[in-house]
N, C-alpha and C positions, 0 to 999 in steps of 0.2 A: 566709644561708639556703641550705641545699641542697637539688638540684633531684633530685627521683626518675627514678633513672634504673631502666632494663627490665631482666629478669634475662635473661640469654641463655645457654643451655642448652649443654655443651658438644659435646652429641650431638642429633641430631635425634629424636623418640619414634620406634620401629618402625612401618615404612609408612606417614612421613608428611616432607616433606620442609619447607622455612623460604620464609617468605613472605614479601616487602618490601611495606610498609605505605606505600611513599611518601612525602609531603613531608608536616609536620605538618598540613595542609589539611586533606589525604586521610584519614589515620591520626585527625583529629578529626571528620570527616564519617562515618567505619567506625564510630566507638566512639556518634555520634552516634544510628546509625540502630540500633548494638544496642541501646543505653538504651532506645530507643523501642518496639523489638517487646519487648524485657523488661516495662516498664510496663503495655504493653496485654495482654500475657497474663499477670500477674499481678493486674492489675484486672481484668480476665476470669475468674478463680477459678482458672487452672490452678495447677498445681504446680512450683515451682523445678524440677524436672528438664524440665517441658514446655517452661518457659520458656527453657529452656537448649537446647531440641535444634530450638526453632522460630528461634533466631538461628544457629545450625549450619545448616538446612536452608535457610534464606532466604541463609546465605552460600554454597551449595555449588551453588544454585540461578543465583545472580548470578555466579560464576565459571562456569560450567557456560553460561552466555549469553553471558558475555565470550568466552569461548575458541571459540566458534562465531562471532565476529565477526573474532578475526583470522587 
């Protein structure tokens, strides 16, 4: 069986630079907590796109308080 591996881009998008995810822990506790705000604002009634830009803003939100820490 093979294991999926991530596509990695060979350019960065314009105005945005590559982020290290850290140890699988990490990179499972990230993907955990977007599942979670996807679910509640989809059980909430919002819209695939709402749901989409409330896991962007709660991530930009949580870097945004990181970087004021160190």
């Amino acid at each position: 069986m093979s294991s999926i591996r991530p596509t990695i881009a060979k350019q960065n998008p314009k105005g945005m630079s590559v982020a290290r995810l850290g140890s699988k822990q990490q990179r499972e506790f990230i993907e955990a907590e977007a599942i979670d705000i996807f679910t509640i604002m989809t059980n909430g009634g919002c819209t695939f796109q709402q749901a989409l830009a409330a896991i962007f803003l709660s991530g930009m939100s949580l870097a945004k308080t990181l970087e004021k820490q160190l």
